[in-house]
Residue frames as a rotation matrix with the C-alpha (Angstrom) as fourth column:
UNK 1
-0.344 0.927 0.152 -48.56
-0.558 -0.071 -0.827 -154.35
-0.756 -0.369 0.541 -135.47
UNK 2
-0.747 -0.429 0.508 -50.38
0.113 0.672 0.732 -156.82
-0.655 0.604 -0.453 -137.24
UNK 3
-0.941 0.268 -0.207 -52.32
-0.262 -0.963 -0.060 -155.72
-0.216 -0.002 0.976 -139.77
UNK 4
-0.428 0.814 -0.393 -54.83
0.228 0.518 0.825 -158.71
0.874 0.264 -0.407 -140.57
UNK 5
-0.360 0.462 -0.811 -56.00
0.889 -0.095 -0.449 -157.40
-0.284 -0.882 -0.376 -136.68
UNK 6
-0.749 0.195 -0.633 -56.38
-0.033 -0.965 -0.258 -154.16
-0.662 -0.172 0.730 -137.51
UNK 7
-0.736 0.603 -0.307 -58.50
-0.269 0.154 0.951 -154.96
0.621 0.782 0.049 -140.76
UNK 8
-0.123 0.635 -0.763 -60.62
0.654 0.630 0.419 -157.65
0.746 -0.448 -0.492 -138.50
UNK 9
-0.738 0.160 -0.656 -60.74
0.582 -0.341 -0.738 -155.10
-0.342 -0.926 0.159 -135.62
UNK 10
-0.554 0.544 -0.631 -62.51
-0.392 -0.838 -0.378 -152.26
-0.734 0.038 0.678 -137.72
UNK 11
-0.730 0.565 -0.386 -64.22
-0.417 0.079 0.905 -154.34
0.542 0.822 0.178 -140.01
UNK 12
-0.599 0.374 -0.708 -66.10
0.793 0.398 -0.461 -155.78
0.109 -0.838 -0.535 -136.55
UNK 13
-0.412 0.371 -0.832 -66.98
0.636 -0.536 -0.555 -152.51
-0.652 -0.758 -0.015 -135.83
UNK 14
-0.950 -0.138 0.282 -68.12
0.304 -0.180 0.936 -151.28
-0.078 0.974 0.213 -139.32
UNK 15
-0.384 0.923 0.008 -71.23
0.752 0.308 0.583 -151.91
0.536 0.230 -0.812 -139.08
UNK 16
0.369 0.591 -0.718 -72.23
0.927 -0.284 0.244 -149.88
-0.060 -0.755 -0.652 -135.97
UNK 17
-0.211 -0.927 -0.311 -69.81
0.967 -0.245 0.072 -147.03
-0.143 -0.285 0.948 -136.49
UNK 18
-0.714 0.004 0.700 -71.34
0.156 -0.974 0.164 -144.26
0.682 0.227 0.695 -137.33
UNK 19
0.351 0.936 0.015 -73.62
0.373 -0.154 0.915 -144.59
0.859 -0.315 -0.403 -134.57
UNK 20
0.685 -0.262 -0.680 -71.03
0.714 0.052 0.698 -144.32
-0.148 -0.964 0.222 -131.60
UNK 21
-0.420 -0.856 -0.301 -68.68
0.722 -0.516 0.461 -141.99
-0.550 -0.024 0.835 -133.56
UNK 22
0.667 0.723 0.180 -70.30
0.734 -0.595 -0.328 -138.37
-0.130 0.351 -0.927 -134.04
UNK 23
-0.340 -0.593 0.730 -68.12
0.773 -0.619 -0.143 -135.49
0.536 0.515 0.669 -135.89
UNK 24
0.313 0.024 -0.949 -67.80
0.501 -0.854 0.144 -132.02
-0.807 -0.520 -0.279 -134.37
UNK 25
0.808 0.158 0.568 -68.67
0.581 -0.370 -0.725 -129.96
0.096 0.916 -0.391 -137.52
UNK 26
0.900 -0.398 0.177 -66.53
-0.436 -0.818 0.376 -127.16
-0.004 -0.415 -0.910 -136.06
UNK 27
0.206 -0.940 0.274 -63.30
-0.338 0.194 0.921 -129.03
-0.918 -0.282 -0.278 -135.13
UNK 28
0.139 -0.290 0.947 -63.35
0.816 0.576 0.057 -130.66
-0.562 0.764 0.316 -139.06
UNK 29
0.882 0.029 0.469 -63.60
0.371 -0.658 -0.656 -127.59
0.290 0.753 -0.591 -140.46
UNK 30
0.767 -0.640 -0.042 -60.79
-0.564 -0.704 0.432 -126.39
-0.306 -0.307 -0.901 -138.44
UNK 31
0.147 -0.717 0.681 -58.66
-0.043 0.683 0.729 -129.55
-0.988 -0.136 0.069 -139.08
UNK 32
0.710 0.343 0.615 -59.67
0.673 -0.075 -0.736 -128.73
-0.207 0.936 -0.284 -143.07
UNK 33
0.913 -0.381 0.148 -58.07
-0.289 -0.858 -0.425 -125.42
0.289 0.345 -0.893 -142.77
UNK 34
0.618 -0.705 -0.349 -55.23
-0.723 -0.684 0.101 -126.60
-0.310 0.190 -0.932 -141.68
UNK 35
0.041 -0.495 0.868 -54.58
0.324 0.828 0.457 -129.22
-0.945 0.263 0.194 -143.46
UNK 36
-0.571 -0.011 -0.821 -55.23
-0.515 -0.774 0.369 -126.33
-0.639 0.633 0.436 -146.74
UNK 37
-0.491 0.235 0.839 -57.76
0.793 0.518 0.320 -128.34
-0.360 0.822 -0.441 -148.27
UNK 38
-0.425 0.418 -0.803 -59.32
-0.282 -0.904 -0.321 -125.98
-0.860 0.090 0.502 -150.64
UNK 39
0.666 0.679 -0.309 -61.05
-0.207 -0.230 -0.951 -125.56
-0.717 0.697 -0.013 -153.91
UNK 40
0.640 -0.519 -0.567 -59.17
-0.766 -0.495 -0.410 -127.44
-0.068 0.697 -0.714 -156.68
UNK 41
-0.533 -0.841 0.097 -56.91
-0.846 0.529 -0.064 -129.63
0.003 -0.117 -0.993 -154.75
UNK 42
0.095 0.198 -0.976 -56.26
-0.362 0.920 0.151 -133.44
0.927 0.339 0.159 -154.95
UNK 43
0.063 -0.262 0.963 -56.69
-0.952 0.273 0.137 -135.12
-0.299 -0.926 -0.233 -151.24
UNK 44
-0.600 -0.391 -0.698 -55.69
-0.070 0.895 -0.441 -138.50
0.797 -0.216 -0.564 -150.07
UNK 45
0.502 0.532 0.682 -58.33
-0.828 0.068 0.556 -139.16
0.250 -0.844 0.474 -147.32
UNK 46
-0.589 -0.493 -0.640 -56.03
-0.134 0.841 -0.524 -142.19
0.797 -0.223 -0.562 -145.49
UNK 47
-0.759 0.534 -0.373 -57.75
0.651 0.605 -0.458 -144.62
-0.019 -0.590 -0.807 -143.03
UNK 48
-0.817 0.499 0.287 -61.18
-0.420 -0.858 0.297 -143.00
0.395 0.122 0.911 -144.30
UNK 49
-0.914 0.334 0.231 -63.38
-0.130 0.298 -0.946 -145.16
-0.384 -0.894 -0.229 -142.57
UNK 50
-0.301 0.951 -0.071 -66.89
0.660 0.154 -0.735 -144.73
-0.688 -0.269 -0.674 -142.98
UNK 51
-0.446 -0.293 0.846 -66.44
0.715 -0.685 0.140 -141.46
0.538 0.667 0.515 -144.94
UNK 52
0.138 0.324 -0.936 -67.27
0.812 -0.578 -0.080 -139.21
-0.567 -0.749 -0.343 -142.02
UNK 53
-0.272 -0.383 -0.883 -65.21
0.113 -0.924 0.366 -136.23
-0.956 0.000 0.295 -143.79
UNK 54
-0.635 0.159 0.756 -66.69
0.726 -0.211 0.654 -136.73
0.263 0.964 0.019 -147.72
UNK 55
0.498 0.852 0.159 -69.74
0.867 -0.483 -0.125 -134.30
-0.030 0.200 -0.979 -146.90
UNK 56
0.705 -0.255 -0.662 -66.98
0.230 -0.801 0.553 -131.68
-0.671 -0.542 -0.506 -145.41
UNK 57
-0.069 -0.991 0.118 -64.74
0.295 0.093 0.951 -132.11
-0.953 0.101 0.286 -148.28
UNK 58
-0.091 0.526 0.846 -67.33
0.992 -0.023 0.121 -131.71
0.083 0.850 -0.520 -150.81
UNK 59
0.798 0.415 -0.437 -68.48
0.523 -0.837 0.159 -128.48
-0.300 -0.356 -0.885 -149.48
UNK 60
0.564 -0.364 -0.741 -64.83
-0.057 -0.912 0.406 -127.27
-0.824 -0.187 -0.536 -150.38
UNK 61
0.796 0.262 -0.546 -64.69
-0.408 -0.434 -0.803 -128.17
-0.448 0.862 -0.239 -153.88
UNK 62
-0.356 -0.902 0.244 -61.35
-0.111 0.300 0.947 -130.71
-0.928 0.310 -0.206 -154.49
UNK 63
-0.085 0.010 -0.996 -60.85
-0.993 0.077 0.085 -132.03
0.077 0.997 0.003 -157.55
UNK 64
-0.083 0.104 -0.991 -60.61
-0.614 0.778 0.133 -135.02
0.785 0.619 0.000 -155.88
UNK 65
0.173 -0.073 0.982 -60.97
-0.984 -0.049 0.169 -137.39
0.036 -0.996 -0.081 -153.34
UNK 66
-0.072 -0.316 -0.946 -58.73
-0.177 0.937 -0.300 -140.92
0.982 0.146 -0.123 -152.98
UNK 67
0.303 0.050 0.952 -60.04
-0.953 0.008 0.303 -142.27
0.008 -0.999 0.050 -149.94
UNK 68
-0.443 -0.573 -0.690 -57.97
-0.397 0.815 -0.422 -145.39
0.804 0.087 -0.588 -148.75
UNK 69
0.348 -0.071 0.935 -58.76
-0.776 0.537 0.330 -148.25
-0.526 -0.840 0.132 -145.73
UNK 70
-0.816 -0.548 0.184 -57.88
-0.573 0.808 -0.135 -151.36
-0.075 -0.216 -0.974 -144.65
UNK 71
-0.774 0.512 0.372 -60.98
-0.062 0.524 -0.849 -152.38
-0.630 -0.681 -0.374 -143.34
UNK 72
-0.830 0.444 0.339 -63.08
0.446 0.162 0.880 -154.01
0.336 0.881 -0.332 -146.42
UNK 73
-0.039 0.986 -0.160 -66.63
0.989 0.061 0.134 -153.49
0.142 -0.153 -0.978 -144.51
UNK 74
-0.104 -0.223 -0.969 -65.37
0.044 -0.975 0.220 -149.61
-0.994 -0.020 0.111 -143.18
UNK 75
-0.850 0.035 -0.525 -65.39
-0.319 -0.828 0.461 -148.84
-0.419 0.559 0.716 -147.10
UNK 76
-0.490 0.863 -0.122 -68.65
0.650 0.455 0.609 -150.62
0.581 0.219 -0.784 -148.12
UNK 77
0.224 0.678 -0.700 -70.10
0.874 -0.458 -0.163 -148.43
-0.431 -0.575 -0.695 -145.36
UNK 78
-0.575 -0.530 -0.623 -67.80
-0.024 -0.750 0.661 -145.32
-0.818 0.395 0.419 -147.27
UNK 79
-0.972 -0.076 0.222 -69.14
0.200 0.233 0.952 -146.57
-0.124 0.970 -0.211 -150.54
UNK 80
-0.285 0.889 -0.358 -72.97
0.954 0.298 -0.021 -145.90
0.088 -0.348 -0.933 -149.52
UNK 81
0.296 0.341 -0.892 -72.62
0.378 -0.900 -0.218 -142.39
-0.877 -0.273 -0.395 -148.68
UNK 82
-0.474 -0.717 -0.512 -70.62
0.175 -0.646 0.743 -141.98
-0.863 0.262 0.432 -152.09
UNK 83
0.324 0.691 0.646 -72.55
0.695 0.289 -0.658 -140.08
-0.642 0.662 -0.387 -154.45
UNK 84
0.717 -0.447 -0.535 -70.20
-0.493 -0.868 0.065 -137.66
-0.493 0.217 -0.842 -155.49
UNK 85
0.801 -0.599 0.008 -67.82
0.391 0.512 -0.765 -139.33
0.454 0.615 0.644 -158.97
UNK 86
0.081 -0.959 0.272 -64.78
-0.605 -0.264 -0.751 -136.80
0.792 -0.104 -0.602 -157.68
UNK 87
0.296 0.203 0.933 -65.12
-0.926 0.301 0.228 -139.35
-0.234 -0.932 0.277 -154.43
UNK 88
0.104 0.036 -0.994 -62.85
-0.356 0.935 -0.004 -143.12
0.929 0.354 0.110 -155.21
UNK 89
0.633 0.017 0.774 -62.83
-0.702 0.434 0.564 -145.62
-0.327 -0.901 0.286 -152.37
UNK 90
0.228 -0.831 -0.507 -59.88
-0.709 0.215 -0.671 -147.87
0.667 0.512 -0.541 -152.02
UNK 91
0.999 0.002 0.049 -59.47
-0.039 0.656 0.754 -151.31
-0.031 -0.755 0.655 -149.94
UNK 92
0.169 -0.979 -0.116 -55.27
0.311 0.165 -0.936 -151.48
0.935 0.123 0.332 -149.71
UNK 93
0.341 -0.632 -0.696 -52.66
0.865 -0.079 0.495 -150.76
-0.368 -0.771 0.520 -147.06
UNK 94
0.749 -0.282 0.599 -51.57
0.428 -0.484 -0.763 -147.52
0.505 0.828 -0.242 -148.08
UNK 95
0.711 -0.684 0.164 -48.44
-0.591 -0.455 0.666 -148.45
-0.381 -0.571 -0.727 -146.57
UNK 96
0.432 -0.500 0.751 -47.83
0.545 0.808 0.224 -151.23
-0.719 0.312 0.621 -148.95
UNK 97
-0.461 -0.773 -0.435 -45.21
-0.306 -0.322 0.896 -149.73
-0.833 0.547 -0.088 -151.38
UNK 98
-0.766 -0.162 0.622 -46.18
0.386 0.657 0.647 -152.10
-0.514 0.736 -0.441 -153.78
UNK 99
0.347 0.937 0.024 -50.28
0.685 -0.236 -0.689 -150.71
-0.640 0.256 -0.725 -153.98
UNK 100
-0.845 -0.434 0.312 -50.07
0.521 -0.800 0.297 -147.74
0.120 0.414 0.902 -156.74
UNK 101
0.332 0.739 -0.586 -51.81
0.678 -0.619 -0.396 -144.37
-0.656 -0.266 -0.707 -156.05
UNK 102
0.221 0.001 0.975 -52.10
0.663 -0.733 -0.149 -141.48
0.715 0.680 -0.163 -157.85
UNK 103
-0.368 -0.047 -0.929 -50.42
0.894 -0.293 -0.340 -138.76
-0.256 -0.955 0.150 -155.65
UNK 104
0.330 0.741 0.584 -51.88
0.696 -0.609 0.379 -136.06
0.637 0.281 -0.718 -154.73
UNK 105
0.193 0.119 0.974 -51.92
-0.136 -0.980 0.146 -132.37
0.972 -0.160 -0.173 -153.24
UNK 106
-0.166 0.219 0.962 -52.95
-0.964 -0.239 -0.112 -133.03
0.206 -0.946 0.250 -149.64
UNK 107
-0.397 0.077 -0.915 -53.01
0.244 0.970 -0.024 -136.12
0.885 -0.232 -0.404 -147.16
UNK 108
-0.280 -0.257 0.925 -54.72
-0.833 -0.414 -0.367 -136.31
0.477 -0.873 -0.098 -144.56
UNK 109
-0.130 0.768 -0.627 -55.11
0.176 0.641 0.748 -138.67
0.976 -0.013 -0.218 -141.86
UNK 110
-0.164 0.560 0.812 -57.87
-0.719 -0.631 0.290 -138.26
0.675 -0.536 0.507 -139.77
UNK 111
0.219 0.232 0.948 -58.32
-0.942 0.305 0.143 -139.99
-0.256 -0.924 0.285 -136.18
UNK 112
0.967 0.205 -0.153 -56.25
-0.224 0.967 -0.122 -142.85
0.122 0.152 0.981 -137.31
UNK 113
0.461 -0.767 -0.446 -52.51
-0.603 0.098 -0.792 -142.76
0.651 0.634 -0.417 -136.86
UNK 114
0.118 -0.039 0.992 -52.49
-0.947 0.297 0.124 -144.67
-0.300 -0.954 -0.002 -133.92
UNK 115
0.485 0.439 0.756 -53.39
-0.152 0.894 -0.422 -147.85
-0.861 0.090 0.500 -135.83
UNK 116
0.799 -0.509 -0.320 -50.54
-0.523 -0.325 -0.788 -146.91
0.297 0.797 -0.526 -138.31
UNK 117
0.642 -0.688 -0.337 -47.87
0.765 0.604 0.225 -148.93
0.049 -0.402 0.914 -136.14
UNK 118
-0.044 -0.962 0.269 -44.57
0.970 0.023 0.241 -147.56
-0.238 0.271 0.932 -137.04
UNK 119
0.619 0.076 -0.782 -44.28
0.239 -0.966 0.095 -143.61
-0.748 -0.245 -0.616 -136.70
UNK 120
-0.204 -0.745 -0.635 -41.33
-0.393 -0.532 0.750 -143.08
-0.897 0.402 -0.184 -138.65
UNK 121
-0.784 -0.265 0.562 -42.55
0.143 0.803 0.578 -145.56
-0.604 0.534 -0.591 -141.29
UNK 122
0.308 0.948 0.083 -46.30
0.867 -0.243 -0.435 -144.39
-0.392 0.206 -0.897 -141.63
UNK 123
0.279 0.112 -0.954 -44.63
0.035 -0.994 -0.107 -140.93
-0.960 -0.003 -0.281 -142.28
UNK 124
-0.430 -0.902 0.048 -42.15
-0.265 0.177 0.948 -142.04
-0.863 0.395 -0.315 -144.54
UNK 125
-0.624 0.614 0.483 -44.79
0.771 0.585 0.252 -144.08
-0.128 0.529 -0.839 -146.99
UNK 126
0.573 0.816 0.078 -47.46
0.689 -0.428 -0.585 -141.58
-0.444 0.389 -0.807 -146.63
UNK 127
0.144 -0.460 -0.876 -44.70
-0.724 -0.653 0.224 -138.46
-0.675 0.602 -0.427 -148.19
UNK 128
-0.741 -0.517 0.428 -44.18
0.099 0.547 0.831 -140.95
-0.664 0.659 -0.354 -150.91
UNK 129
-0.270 0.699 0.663 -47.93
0.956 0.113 0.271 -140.39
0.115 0.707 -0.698 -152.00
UNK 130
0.544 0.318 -0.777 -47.89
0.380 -0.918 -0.110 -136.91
-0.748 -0.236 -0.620 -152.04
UNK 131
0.939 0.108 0.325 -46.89
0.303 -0.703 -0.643 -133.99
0.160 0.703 -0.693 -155.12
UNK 132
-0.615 -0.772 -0.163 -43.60
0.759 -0.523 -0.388 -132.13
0.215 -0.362 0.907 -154.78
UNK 133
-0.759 0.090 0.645 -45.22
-0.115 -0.993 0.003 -129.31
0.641 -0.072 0.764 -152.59
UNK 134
0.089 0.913 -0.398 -48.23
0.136 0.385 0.913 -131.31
0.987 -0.135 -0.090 -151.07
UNK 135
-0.285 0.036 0.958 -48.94
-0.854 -0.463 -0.236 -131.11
0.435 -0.886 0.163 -147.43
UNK 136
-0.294 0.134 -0.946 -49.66
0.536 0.843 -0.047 -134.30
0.791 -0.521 -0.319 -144.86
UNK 137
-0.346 0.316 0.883 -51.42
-0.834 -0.536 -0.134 -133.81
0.431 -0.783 0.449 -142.35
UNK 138
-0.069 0.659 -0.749 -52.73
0.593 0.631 0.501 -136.18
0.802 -0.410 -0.435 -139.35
UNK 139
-0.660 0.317 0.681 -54.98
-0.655 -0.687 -0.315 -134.56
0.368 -0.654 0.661 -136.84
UNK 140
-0.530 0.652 -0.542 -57.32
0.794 0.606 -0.046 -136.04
0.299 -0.455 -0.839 -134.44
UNK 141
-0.106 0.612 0.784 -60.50
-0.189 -0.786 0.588 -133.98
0.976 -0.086 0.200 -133.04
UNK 142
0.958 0.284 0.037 -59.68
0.004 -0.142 0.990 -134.62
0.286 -0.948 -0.137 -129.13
UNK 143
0.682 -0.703 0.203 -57.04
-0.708 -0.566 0.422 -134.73
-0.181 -0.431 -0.884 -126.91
UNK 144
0.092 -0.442 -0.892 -54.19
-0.565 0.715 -0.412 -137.09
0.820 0.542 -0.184 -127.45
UNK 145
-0.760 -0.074 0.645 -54.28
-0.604 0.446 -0.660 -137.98
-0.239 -0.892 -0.384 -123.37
UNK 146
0.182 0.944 0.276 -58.48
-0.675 0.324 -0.662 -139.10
-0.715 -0.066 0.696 -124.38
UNK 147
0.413 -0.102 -0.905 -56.88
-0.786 0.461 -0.411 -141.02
0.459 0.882 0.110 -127.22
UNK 148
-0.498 -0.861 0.102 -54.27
-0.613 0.266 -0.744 -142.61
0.613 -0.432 -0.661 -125.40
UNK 149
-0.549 0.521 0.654 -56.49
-0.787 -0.056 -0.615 -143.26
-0.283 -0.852 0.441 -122.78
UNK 150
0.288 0.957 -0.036 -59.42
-0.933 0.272 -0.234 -144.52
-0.214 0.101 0.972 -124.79
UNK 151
0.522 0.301 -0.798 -57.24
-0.789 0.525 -0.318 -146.97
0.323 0.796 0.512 -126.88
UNK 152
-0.780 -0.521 0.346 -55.37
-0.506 0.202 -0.838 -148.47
0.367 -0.829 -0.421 -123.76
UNK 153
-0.312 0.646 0.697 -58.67
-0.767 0.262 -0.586 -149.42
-0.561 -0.717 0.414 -122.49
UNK 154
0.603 0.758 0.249 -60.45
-0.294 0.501 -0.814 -150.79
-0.742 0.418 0.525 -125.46
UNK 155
0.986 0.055 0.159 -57.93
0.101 0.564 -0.819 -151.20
-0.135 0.824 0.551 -128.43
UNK 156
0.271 -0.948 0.168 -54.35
-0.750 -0.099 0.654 -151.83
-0.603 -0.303 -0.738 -127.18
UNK 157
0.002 -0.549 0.836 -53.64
0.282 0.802 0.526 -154.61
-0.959 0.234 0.157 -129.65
UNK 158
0.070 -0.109 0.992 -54.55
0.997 -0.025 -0.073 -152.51
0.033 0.994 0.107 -132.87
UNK 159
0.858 -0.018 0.514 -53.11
0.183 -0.923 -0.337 -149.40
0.481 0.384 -0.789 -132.11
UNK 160
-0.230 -0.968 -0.098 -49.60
0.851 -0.150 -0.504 -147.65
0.473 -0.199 0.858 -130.93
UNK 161
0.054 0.210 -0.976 -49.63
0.671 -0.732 -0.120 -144.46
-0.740 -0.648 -0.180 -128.23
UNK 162
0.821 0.183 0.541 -50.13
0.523 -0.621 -0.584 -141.17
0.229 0.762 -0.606 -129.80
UNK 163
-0.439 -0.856 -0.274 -46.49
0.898 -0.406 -0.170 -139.17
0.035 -0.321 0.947 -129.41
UNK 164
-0.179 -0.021 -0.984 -46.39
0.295 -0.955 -0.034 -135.66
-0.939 -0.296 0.177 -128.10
UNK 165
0.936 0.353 -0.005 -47.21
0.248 -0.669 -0.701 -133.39
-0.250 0.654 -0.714 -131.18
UNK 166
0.491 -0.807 -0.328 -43.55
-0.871 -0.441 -0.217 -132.21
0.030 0.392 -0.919 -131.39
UNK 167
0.067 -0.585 0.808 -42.35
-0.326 0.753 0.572 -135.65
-0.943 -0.302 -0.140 -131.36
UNK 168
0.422 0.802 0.423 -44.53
0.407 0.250 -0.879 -136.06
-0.811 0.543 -0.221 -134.13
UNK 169
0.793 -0.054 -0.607 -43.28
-0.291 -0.909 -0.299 -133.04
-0.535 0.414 -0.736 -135.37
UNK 170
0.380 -0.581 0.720 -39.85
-0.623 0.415 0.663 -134.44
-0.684 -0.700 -0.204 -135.31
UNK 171
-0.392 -0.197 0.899 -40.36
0.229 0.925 0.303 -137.50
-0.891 0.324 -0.317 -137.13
UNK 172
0.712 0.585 0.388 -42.09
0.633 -0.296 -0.715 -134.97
-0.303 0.755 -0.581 -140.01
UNK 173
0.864 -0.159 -0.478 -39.33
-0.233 -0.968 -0.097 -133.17
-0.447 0.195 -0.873 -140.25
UNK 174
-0.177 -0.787 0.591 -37.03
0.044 0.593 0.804 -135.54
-0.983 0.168 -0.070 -141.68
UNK 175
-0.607 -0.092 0.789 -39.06
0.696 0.417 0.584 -135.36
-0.383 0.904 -0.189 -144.83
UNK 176
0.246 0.577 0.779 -41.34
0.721 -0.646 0.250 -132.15
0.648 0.500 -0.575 -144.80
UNK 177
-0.804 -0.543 0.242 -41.09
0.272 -0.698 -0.662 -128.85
0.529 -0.466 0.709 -143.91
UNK 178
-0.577 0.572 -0.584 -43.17
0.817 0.415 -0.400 -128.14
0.014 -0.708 -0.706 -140.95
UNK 179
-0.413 0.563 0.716 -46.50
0.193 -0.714 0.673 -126.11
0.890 0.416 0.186 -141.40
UNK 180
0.231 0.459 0.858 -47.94
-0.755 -0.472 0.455 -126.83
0.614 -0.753 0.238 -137.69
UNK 181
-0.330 -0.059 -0.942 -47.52
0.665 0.694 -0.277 -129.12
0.670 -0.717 -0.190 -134.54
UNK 182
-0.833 -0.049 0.551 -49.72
-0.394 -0.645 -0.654 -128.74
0.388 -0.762 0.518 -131.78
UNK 183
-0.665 0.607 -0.434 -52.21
0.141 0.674 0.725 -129.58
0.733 0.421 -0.534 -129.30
UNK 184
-0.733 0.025 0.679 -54.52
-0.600 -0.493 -0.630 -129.05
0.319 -0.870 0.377 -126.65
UNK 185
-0.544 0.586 0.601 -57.79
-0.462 0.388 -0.797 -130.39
-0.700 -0.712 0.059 -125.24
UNK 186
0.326 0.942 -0.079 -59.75
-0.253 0.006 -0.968 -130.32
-0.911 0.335 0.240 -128.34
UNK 187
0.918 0.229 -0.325 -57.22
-0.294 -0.160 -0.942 -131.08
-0.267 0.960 -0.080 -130.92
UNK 188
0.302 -0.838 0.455 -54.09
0.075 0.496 0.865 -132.66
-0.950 -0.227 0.213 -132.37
UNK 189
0.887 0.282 0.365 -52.00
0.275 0.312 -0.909 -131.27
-0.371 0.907 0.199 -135.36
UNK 190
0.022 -0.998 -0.065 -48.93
-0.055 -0.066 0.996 -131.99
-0.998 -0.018 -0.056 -137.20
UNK 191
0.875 0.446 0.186 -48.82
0.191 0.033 -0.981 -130.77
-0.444 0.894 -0.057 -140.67
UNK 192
-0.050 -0.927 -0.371 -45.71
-0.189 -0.355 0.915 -130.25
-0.981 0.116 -0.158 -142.85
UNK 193
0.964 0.194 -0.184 -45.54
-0.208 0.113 -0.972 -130.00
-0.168 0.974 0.150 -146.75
UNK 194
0.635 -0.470 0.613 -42.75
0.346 0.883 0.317 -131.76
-0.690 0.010 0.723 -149.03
């Protein structure tokens, strides 16, 4: 997948995003718990977008928050809502080996691994910025058929099907030990810690 498209796809759509893409308070909080953010910990917010999840992360007290995109305008729109210092914004690939992070506690990424290309690769890279003990998580708030679906219609050139959950699972278990895999109508999660 290439990734100057992906950049140029969601920096197109920067602008308007938060108007077409509303959060279900309820399903983040659930996708919070189980990804174990809590009071304390470092996160990795990966393809944070807009910063939909800073208000929901604040509320539970990290020590930190490294939020990463691609898409230069997507964190300019991130960078607006940030008024919280434990909150950095990052433009990078944070699949490029080369980029250095600080790792941290918890990854998660939210309603983006589609647009991650490579499955076995995206995992691989993202356990590389994680703690001995940390946790990954990627979780979407709908179904993975409505994903599938949606990005078939509208964004088949900057994005890869979502696998079954236990495929997922699978391709996490090469490098973490699995904490959850599952899904249903309203949700999609595959968590495993290192």
């Amino acid at each position: 997948m290439n990734k100057k498209t992906v950049k140029d796809f969601f920096d197109n759509l920067a602008k308007d995003w938060d108007t077409f893409v509303k959060p279900d308070s309820a399903v983040i909080e659930k996708i919070l718990d189980y990804a174990d953010i809590r009071n304390g910990c470092s996160v990795l917010d990966v393809a944070c977008g807009t910063g939909i999840l800073f208000p929901y992360y604040l509320k539970r007290n990290p020590l930190s928050v490294t939020a990463v995109d691609l898409s230069e305008k997507m964190c300019a729109a991130a960078q607006k809502k940030c008024t919280d210092k434990r909150i950095h914004i990052i433009c990078a690939d944070i699949l490029d080996t080369k980029t250095a992070f600080d790792k941290a506690e918890r990854c998660l990424v939210f309603n983006a691994f589609p647009h991650f290309g490579n499955a076995k690769n995206a995992v691989q890279a993202l356990c590389r910025r994680l703690v001995p003990g940390g946790i990954l998580t990627v979780a979407h708030s709908e179904s993975r058929e409505s994903i599938n679906k949606r990005h078939k219609e509208r964004a088949f050139s900057v994005s890869e099907p979502l696998p079954p959950a236990a495929d997922l699972a699978d391709i996490f278990s090469k490098h973490t030990e699995i904490i959850h895999a599952f899904e249903d109508e309203s949700l999609y999660i595959v968590s495993g810690r290192i």
